[in-house]
N, C-alpha and C positions, 0 to 999 in steps of 0.2 A: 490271412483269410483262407480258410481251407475250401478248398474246391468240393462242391460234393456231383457224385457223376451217378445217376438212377442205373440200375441194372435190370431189364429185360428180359432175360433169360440166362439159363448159364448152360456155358457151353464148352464143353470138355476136349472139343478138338483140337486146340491149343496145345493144350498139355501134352495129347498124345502123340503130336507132330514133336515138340519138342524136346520130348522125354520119354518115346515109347515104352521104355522098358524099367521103367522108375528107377534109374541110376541116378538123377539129383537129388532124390529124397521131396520134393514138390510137395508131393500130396501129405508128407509127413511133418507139414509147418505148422508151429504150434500159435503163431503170431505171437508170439511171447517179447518181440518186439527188440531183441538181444542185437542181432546184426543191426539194425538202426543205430541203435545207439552207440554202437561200436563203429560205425562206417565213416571213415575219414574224409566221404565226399558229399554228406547230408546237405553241407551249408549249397551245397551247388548243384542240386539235383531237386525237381519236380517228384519225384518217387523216392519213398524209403525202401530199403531191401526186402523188407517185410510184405511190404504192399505189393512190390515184385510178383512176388510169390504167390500172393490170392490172388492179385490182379491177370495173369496165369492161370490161376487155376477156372475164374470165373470165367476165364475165356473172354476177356477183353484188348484183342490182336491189336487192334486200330489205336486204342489210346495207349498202348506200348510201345508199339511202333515209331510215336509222333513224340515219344517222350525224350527228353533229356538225359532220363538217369541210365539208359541205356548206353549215353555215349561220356558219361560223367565219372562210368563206375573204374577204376582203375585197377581193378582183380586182386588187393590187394590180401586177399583174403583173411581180412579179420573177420568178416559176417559169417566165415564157416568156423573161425575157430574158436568165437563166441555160441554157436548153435549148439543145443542141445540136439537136434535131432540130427544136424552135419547136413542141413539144407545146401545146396552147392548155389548158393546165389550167382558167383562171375560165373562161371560155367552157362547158367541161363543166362545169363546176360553174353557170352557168347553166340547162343544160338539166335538170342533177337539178335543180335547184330546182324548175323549173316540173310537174316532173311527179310532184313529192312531195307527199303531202296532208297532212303535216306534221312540224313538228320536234321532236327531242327537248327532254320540258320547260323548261330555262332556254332555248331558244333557239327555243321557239315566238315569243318576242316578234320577233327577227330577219325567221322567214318571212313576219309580219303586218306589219311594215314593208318588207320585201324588195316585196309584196305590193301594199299603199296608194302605196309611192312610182310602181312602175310604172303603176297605175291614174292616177294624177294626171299622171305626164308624158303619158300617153295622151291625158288629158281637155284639159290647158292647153297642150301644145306642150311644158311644161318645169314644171318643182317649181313649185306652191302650197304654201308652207312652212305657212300656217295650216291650211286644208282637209286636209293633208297629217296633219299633226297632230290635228286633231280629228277626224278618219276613224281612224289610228292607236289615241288614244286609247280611242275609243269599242271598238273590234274586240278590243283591249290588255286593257281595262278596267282600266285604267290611268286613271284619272281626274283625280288630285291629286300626282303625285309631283315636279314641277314647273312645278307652275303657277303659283310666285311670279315665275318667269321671265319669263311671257309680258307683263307689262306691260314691260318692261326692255327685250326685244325690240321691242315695237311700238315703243316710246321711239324706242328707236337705228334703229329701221329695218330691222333683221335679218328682219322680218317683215308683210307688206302684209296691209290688210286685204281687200284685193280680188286676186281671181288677175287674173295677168299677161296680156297682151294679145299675143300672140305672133303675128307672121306665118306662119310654119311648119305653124301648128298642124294645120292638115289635113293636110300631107304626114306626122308622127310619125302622126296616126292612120292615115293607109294601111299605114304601116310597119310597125305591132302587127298592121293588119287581115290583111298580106301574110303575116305570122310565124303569125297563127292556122290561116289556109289552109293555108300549108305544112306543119301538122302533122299537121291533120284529113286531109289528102292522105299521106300517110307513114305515117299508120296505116289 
């Protein structure tokens, strides 16, 4: 049964918050319907890519925010390389993310890892799979659902006990520092 949701008015400041400078291509979506049909995560998402996209443009913050497919989408960018016009669908769905306070129930746990994995490449240059995990856990509280794992993993090496030693690491954190500016500046 498809939802139908009346539109009010339309309202652009959406978009401009989250695309000031039309590097997604947004306003350049043809609905033509390609990313949908191409998006490997339709079966498990309230929103198609598409709908994304106007849904965005008309300026509808609140039933995005509340949405699923926000936290469903997994970047894996077929909907851009299906696109005639190279609409950057993950990409927006990047920016809802960060400026959502949270997801809808099953998929609170997504935004709390969406959340701790950014924090950790911030911290170490790149993923602390343990730190990563018990930051996770703890915020999750999710405490026991797999933790016969973790010895298996430390075994094989899938998981260090000590975070990595990265060269980089202060350039990523400029990179998040640059990304905070430019938002706090934009609003």
């Amino acid at each position: 049964m498809t939802k139908t949701i009346t539109i009010e008015k339309i309202d652009n400041s959406l978009l401009r918050e989250i695309d000031p400078e039309g590097r997604l291509n947004l306003t350049l979506c043809l609905q033509c319907g390609r990313c949908s049909s191409g998006c490997t995560m339709r079966q498990e998402t309230d929103i198609l890519p598409h709908q994304l996209n106007r849904m965005v443009a008309l300026g509808m913050k609140d039933e995005l925010l509340k949405s699923k497919a926000i936290w469903a989408c997994i970047s894996c960018n077929t909907c851009v390389s299906r696109c005639p016009m190279q609409v950057d669908t993950p990409a927006l769905v990047d920016a809802l993310r960060s400026i959502a306070q949270s997801a809808p129930g099953d998929l609170e746990r997504v935004r709390i890892f969406n959340e701790v994995m950014l924090g950790s490449v911030k911290r170490f240059g790149r993923s602390y799979e343990l730190g990563l995990m018990a930051v996770y856990k703890l915020r999750a509280k999710d405490f026991f659902s797999d933790l016969a794992k973790l010895p298996v993993m430390l075994f094989k090496g899938k998981m260090k006990l000590r975070p990595p030693s990265t060269s980089g690491r202060g350039a990523v954190t400029t990179i998040f520092d640059r990304i905070r500016q430019a938002r706090r500046a934009e609003k």
